[in-house]
C-alpha positions, 0 to 999 in steps of 0.5 A, spaced: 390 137 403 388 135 396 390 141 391 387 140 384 391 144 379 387 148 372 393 152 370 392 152 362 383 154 365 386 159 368 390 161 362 385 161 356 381 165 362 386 171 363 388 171 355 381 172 354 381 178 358 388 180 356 385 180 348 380 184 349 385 189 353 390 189 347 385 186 342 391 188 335 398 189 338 404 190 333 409 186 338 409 180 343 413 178 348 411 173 351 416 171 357 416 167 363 421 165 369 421 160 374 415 156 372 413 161 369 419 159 364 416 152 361 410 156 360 412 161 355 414 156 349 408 151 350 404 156 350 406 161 345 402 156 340 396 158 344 397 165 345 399 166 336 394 161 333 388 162 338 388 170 340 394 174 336 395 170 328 397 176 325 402 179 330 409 178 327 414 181 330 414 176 336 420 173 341 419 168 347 423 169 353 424 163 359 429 165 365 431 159 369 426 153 366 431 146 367 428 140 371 431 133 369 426 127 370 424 121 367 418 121 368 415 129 365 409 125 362 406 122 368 407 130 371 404 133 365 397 129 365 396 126 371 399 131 376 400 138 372 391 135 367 395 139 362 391 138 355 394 133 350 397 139 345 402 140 351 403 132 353 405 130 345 410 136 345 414 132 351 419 126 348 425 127 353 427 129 360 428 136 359 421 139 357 424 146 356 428 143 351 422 140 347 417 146 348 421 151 344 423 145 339 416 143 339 414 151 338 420 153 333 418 146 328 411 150 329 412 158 328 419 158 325 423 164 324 416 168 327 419 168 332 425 170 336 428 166 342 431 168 348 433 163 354 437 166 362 439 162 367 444 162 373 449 157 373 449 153 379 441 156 381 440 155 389 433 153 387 432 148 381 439 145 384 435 143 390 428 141 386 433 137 381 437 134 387 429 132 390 428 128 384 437 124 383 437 123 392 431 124 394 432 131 399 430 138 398 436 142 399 441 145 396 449 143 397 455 143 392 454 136 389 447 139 387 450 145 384 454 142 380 449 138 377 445 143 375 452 146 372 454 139 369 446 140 366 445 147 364 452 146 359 448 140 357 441 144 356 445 149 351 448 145 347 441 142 346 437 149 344 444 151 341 442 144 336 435 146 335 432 150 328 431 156 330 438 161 332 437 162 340 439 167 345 444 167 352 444 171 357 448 166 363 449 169 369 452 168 376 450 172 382 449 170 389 447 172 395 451 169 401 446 167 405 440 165 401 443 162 395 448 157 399 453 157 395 450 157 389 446 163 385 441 165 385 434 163 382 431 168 375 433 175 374 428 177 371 423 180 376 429 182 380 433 188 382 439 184 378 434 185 371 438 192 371 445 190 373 452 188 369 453 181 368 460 179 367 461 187 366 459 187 359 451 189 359 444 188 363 439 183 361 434 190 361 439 192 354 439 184 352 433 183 351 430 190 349 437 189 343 434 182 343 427 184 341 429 189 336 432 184 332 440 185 335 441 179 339 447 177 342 450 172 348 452 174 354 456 170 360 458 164 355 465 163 359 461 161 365 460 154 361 467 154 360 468 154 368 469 147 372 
């Protein structure tokens, strides 16, 4: 079945709507994860230019957004029909990585700028070992990789213009994630429990927001 993809139509569409619901909002928070997490930089510009140009107290959240591939603008205009301002954004293999340095160049410190991830994502590793083997599963090799690319992402938003936050974590179920952890927090029961026993990603963000950001679960890089 031949499935003709119209995300960003769907996108003007809904924040058409969601501008006449919240026509002057004081503060913004635009997030997203799994997916939803490539989203949010490269449509930030949208959302600040086009329906929200004198909000200033604005921060940009994307949990668990990492795929590698060398072919990202075959996918963005011929797979994903996505409209040219998104297409020129993109320059390397991380497309996360050259939203937000895309969107920092652009809106500066408008904005603050979060980023989570689980380190060995049961999930994305398999979507990443799909595109380096050839198989969509999930085994140590592959979350290793993921690892090995997650420290190598860090460091590459660390690099950017703009001062970003961390929240890494690493919880897993036994019999889902394989072996590895698991994939987003945000949208699960997990947003509200300690990592490293140090904080929530609830408290997190919310201090993030408010204009006290910190990192949270640095030291899971620094594992082998």
């Amino acid at each position: 079945k031949l499935l003709h993809l119209a995300g960003y139509e769907n996108f003007r569409h809904s924040m058409d709507r969601i501008k006449e619901l919240l026509p002057d909002p004081g503060h913004l928070l635009i997030a997203g994860d799994s997916a939803g997490g490539f989203a949010a930089p490269v449509l930030a510009e949208k959302i600040l230019t086009s329906y929200y140009p004198d909000c200033k107290d604005v921060s940009i959240f994307s949990d668990s957004a990492m795929i590698k591939r060398n072919n990202w603008e075959h996918t963005l205009k011929n797979v994903w029909n996505a409209p040219e301002f998104i297409c020129k954004a993109q320059h390397s293999d991380n497309i996360t990585v050259d939203f937000y340095e895309n969107l920092m160049k652009k809106m500066g410190d408008r904005c603050k700028y979060f980023y989570a991830s689980s380190i060995e994502d049961y999930l994305l590793s398999s979507f990443q070992n799909e595109i380096d083997c050839g198989v969509f599963e999930t085994n140590a090799q592959a979350q290793q990789t993921y690892f090995e690319n997650l420290k190598e992402m860090h460091h590459k938003l660390q690099a950017l213009p703009q001062p970003m936050s961390f929240f890494y974590y690493d919880w897993r179920s036994p019999i889902l994630t394989k072996g590895g952890t698991v994939h987003t927090a945000i949208r699960q029961p997990f947003y509200y429990q300690k990592s490293q026993g140090v904080t929530t990603m609830a408290k997190w963000l919310w201090e993030g927001v408010n204009g006290h950001s910190f990192d949270v679960g640095i030291n899971l890089l620094m594992m082998s």
